[in-house]
N, C-alpha and C positions, 0 to 999 in steps of 0.2 A: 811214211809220208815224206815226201821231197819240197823242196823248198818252192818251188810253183805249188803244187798242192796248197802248201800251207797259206799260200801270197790268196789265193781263189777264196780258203775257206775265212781269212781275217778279212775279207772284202766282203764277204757275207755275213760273219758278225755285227761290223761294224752298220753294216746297212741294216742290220735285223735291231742297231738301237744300244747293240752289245758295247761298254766303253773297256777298250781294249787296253788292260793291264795285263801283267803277268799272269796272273793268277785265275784271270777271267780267260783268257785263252787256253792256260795248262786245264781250266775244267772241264772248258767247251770242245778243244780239240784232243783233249788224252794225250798229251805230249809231256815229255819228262821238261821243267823250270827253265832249267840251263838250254835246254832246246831252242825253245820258246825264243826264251830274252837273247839268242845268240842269232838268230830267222828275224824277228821283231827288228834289231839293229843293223841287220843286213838289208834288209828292206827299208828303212828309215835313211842307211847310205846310200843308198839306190834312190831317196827321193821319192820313194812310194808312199811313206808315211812320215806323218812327221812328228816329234816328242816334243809332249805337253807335261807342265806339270800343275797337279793341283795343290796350293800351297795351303788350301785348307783341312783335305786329310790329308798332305804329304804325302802324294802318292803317283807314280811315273805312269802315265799311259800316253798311247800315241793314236795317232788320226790319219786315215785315211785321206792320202792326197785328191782335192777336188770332189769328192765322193758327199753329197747334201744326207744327210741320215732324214729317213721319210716314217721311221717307225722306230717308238721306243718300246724296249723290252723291259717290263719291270714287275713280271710276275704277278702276285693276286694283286699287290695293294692298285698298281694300275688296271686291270678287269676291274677291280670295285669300284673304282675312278668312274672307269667309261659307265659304268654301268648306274655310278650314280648321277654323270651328266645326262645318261636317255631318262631317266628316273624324274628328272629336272624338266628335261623337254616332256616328257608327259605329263607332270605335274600343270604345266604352263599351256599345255593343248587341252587339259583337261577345265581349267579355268576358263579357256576360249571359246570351249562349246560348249560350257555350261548353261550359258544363255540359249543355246537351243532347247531346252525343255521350259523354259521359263514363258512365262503370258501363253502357252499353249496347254489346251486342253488334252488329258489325255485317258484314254478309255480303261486303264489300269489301274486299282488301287495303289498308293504307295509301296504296300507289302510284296505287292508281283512285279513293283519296276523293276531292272534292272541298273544296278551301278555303272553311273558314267565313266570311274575311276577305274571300276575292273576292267572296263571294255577296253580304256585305251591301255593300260600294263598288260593284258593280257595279249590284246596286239604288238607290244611292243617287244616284249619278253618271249614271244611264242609268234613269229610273225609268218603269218599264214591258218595256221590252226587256232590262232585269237579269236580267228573270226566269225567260226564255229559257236562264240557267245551269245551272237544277237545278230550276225549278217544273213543273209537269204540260205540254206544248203548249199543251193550251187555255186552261188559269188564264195564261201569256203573253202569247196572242194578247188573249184578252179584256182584259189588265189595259194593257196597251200601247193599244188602240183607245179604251177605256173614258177613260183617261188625254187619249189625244190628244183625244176629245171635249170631253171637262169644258173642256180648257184652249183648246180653238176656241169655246167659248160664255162662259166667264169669265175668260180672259188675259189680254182685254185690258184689265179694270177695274182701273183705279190700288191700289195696294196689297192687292185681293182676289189679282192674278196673282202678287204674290210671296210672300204667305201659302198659296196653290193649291199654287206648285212647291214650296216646303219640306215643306207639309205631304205632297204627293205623294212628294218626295224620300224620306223618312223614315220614310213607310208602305211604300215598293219597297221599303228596306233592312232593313227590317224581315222582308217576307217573303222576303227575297233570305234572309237567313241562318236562317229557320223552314226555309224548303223546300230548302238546301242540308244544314240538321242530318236532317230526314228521308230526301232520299236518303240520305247515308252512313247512316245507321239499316236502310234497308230496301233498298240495292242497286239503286232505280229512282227514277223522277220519281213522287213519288205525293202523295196530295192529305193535306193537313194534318186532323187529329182527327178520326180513322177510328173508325166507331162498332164497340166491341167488343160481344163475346157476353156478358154477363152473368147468367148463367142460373146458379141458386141450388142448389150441390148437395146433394142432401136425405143428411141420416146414415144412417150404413149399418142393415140392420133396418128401414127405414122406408120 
């Protein structure tokens, strides 16, 4: 590896959330310590980074000159995080449209409703094939393919894919619990904002 090489891939650490110490570099890039921290310095005189230190573990790392960090890398306990904030938001859309089953009659005993709770986790956690719970077949099939497309054509863009799956996440769960409050309303898988009769009755005598 050459010292551009090295400059590319610590600009892609740091972007990827990586906080660039020694030690964090020598794992990420396979490079011998003394490497590292002699490239690190070189680049730091060059002004391309700059050294930080943190007085509360006592510990040297440096920053990417101008470089805004848009994504942190923090292994499982952050995936648990994010995954207990959409947990959060489903919790809180679940509450939302819990009133849609309420002062409505529906042709189902308790025992064969369906959970509003499962509908939206299941859309959220599985978005697209959530919807397979309680949505029409086809609104499924389509919203699963539809899904897998978008994210074969823009996944793989650095932070457009993790704005893509939340957003995807959160629009399944959304209609994970619209089309599980419908079925229990109407005893089948049926499609959401069904166009009524509206026909104006004229008074009587007229």
């Amino acid at each position: 590896m050459k010292l551009k090489d090295f400059e590319m891939a610590v600009i892609e650490l740091a972007h990827e959330g990586v906080r660039l110490t020694i030690p964090n570099v020598v794992a990420s890039l396979k490079v011998k310590p003394d490497q590292a921290e002699r490239w690190l310095d070189d680049l730091a005189r060059e002004d391309k980074l700059e050294v930080e230190i943190d007085e509360d573990e006592a510990i040297i790392y440096y920053r990417v000159r101008g470089l805004t960090v848009t994504a942190e890398k923090g292994g499982v306990g952050s995936e648990l995080a994010a995954l207990g904030d959409k947990a959060m938001a489903a919790a809180s859309l679940g509450v939302a449209l819990g009133g849609l089953n309420r002062d409505k009659a529906s042709p189902l005993p308790k025992d064969k409703r369906k959970s509003l709770l499962a509908g939206i986790l299941l859309g959220l956690f599985l978005p697209g094939l959530g919807l397979f719970y309680a949505a029409p077949w086809l609104v499924a099939v389509l919203g699963t393919v539809g899904i897998i497309l978008v994210w074969k054509l823009l996944g793989w863009i650095p932070l457009i894919g993790s704005l893509l799956i939340g957003t995807c996440a959160l629009g399944s769960a959304l209609l994970g619990g619209l089309y599980t409050a419908e079925f229990n309303r109407t005893g089948k898988r049926a499609k959401l904002m069904k166009k009524t009769s509206s026909k104006r009755r004229l008074p009587p005598g007229r």
